[in-house]
Residue, then its C-alpha position, 0 to 999 in steps of 0.5 A: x649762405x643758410x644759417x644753422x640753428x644750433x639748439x641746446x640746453x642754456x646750463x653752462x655745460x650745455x653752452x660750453x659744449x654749443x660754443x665748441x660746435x659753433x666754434x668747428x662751424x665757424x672754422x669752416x665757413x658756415x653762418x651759425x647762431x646758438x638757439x636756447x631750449x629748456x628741458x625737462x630735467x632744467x625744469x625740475x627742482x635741484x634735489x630731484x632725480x630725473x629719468x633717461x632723456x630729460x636733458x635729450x627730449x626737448x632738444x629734439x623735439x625742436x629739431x624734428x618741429x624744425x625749429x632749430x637745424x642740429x641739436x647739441x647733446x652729451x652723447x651719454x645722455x643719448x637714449x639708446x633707442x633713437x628715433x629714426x627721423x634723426x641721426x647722429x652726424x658728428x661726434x667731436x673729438x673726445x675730451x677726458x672720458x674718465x670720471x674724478x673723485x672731487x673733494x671740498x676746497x681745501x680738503x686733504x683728504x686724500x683720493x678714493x682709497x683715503x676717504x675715512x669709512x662712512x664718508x658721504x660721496x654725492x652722485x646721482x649716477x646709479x652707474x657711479x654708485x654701483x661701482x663705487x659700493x663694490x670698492x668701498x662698501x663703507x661709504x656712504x652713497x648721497x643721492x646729490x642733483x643739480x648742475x657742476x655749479x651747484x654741486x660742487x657749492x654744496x660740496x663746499x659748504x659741507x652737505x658731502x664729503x666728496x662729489x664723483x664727477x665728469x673730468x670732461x664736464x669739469x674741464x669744460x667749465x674751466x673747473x678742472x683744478x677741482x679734480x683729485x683723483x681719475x677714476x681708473x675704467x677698470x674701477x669706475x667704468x665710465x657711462x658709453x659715450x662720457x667726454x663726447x658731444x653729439x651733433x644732431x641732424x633731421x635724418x632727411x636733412x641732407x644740407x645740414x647734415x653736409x655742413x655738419x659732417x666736417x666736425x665728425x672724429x672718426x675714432x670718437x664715433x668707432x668709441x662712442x658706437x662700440x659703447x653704446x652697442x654694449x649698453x644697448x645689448x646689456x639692456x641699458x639707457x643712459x641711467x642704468x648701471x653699466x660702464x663702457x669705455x672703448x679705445x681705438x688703436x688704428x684698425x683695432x678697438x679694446x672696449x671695457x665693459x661694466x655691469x654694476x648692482x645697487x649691492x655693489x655686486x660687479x662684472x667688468x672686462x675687457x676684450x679686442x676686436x676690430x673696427x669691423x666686429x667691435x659691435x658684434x663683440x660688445x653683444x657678446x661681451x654684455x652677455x658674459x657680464x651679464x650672465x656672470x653677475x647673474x650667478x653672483x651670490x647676494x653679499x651677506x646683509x650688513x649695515x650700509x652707511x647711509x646719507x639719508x639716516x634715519x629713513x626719509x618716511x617716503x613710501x617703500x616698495x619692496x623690488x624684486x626683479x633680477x639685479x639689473x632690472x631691478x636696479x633700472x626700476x629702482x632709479x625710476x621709483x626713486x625718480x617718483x618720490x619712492x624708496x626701492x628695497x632691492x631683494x631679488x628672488x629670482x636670477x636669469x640664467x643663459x640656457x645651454x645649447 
């Protein structure tokens, strides 16, 4: 029996999610060994940011060189214009979707809405702190990298307040004491595809693909597809501010839908739809959103907490695209060392047939 190369990233998340593929291979018979690669965002330094596909790009560089057989990845991290040499072959069963709210150790501060006014949140997550703004504009967002590990060390040793992290990702490090509080879908949509692992095949690798299949969930990949068809639509990777979160009932799918600003200006709705048009109506969903925070006037200029006062000194570019677009350069700027000032001048409006 052939061997199958399992290619993942060496984090203790990555590993934990490679052991449950190996676990579901060999469950079904099939020989597997475990094959270690190192990213781009592994290389780079705990307090810097990193652009979409950092932790996805490496990975598949080795499948396609065929040095590993299937790639494990984070269906999150999963950029949406996937190369066509690959293909997606099974999504195992979803964990927790949702994200936490994690306070230090020994804290009792209370969930989301008991957080003292100007407390430090860390997130790296554009989406999360877009989000988070809208409810509480008086936090004070901290841009905070690293892995699970890492950053709940710095939470503890007093660098945040509070950490906004994966329940799924929690959970599977054996951490999931650390939640406080779920972030409710219609508060903090989580990214499309949270909670889900991708397996990851050469597309002509019908073999592979074969042995692979039998891990495949049906209603994870209905959930994960409908989500990334919202994300794709709203003109969104993996680090832009938008939310999606599906749900499958039989023949029947319900997908919330989130945009979000670095305002904290936000559009979330919910809509139904069937196994057969869900991704039809996650287009139609994506645009509504869209054209409704388009019209969303800028809230009055105040004072915004900031975990980063006074100013870094680092060089500042003033943005003025429309708020989605501008919040995707943004993250890119500040990814190069920059800091964006959001001003958009201009607003893309839907035309009428």
């Amino acid at each position: 029996m052939t061997t199958v190369r399992i290619g993942t990233r060496g984090s203790a998340l990555a590993l934990a999610q490679a052991r449950l593929v190996a676990e579901g291979l060999a469950a079904a018979g099939q020989d597997h060994a475990v094959v270690v690669i190192e990213t781009e965002g592994d290389r780079r330094a705990p307090d810097t940011a990193w652009g979409e596909g950092a932790f996805v790009a490496a990975i598949e560089r080795a499948l396609l060189a065929g040095d590993v057989d299937v790639a494990v990845h984070s269906a999150k991290d999963v950029p949406t214009d996937e190369d066509p040499r690959l293909s997606i072959a099974a999504f195992l069963p979803r964990a927790d979707p949702l994200d936490a709210l994690v306070l230090a150790a020994g804290s009792d501060a209370g969930g989301l809405d008991a957080l003292p006014p100007a407390s430090r949140v860390g997130t790296d997550s554009p989406r999360r702190a877009g989000f988070l703004r809208a409810v509480r504009p008086d936090l004070a967002i901290q841009p905070l990298h690293g892995n699970v590990d890492t950053r709940l060390r710095r939470l503890d040793g007093g660098e945040v307040d509070a950490l906004v992290l994966a329940v799924a990702g929690l959970a599977r490090l054996g951490r999931g004491d650390r939640v406080t509080e779920r972030l409710a879908a219609e508060i903090v949509p989580p990214a499309p595809g949270q909670g889900a692992i991708a397996v990851q095949v050469r597309a002509e690798d019908a073999p592979t693909r074969n042995a692979v299949t039998v891990l495949d969930d049906a209603p994870t990949r209905v959930a994960v597809e409908a989500e990334r068809a919202f994300l794709r639509a709203a003109g969104g990777g993996c680090r832009a501010p938008i939310g999606a979160l599906a749900v499958v009932d039989g023949t029947s799918v319900r997908l919330l839908g989130g945009l979000a600003t670095e305002d904290g200006r936000t559009a979330i709705e919910a809509v139904d739809g069937s196994l057969e048009d869900v991704s039809e109506r996650a287009g139609e969903l994506a645009s509504i959103l869209a054209s409704r925070l388009a019209r969303m006037p800028m809230p009055p200029a105040q004072h915004r907490p900031s975990a980063h006062e006074p100013r870094t000194g680092r060089p500042q570019v003033l943005v003025t695209r429309p708020a989605l677009q501008g919040d995707r350069l943004a993250d890119r700027l500040r990814a190069e060392g920059l800091e964006p000032i959001s001003v958009p001048a201009i607003a893309i409006e839907p035309v009428e047939p």
